[in-house]
C-alpha positions as CSV (number, residue, x, y, z in Angstrom):
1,X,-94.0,13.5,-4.3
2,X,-95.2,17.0,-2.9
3,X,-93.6,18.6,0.0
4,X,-95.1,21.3,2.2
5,X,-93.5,23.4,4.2
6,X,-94.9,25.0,7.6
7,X,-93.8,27.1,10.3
8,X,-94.5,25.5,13.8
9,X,-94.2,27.4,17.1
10,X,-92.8,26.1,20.2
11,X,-93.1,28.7,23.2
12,X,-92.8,31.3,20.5
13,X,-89.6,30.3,18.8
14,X,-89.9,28.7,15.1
15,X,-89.7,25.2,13.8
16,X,-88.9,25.1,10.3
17,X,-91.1,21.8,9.1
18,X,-92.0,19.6,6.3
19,X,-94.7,17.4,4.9
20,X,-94.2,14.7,2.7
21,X,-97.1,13.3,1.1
22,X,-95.4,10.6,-0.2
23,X,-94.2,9.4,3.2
24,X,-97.2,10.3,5.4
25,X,-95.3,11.8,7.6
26,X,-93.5,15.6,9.3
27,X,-90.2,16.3,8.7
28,X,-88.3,18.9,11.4
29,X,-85.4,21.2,11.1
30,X,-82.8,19.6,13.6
31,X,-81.2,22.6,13.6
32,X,-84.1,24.8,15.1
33,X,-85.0,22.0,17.8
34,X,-81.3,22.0,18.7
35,X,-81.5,25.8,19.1
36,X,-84.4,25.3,21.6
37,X,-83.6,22.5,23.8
38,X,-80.0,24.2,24.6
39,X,-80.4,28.0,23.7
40,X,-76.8,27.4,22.2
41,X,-75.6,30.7,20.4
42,X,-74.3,28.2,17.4
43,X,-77.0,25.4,17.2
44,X,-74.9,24.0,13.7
45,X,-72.1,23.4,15.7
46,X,-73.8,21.4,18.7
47,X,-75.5,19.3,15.9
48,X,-72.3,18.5,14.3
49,X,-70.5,17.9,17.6
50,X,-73.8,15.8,18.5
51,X,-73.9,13.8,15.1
52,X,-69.8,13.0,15.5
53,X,-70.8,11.4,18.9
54,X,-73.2,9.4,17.5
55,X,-71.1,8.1,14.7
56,X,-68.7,7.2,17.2
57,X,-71.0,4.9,19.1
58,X,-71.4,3.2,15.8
59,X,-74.7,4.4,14.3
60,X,-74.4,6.2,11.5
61,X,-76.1,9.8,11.7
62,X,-78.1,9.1,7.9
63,X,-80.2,6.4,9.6
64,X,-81.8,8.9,12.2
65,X,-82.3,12.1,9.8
66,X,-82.5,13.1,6.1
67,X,-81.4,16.2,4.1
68,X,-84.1,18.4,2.4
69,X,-84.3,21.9,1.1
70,X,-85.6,24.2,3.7
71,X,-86.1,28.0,3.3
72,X,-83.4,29.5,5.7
73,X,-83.2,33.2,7.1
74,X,-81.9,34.3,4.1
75,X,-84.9,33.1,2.1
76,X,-83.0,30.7,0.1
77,X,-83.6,27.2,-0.3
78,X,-80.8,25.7,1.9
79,X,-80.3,21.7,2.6
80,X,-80.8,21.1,6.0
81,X,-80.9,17.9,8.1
82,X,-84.4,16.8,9.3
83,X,-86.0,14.0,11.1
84,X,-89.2,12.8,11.4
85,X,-90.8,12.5,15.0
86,X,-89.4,8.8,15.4
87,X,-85.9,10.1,14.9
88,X,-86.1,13.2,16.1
89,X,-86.9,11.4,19.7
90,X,-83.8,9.6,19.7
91,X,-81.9,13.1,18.7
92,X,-84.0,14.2,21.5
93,X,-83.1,12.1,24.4
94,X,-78.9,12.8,23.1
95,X,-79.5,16.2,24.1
96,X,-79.3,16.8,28.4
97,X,-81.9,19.5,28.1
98,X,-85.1,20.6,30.8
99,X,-86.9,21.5,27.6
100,X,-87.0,17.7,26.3
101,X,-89.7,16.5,27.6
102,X,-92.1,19.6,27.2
103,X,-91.0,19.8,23.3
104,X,-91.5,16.1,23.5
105,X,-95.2,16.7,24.5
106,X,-95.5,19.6,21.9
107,X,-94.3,17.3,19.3
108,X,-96.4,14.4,19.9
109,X,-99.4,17.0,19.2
110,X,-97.9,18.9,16.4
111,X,-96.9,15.7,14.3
């Protein structure tokens, strides 16, 4: 399985993303969309908050996103939680945010 990491920008901030060969498919850094669609000052904790609220209405946050290394600020390889575009839409539409539907867009052409 080979993974490939890319950069993606969105309105000149950065998406940390992955491709995976094996799966066909992109992989993106929840954490970085998080930061966009709410300009939060801590994006890890509205993700956590977020994922409790899901768990509560009874899905379990493992079936919409993964865990895969990702190269943080730092430069370090860091486990981070990522979804792939079909997730990350329903992540998407959890978050009240005017930027949804224009990342939505940019997604749909990025992925």
């Amino acid at each position: 399985m080979t993974k490939q990491e890319a950069l993606k920008l969105f309105e000149d901030k950065k998406v940390r993303t992955v491709w995976d060969d094996e799966q066909e498919k992109w992989y993106f850094s929840i954490i970085d969309v998080i930061a966009i669609l709410t300009d939060s000052p801590d994006p890890k904790r509205y993700w956590s908050v977020l994922k409790s609220r899901i768990k509560k209405e009874g899905h379990e946050p493992t079936t919409i996103c993964s865990t895969l290394k990702l190269r943080a600020a730092d430069g370090k390889m860091r486990l981070t939680d990522v979804a792939d575009t079909e997730q990350l839409f329903r992540i998407i539409q959890s978050v009240p945010s005017p930027k949804a539907e224009p990342f939505k867009q940019w997604m749909a052409r990025v992925a």
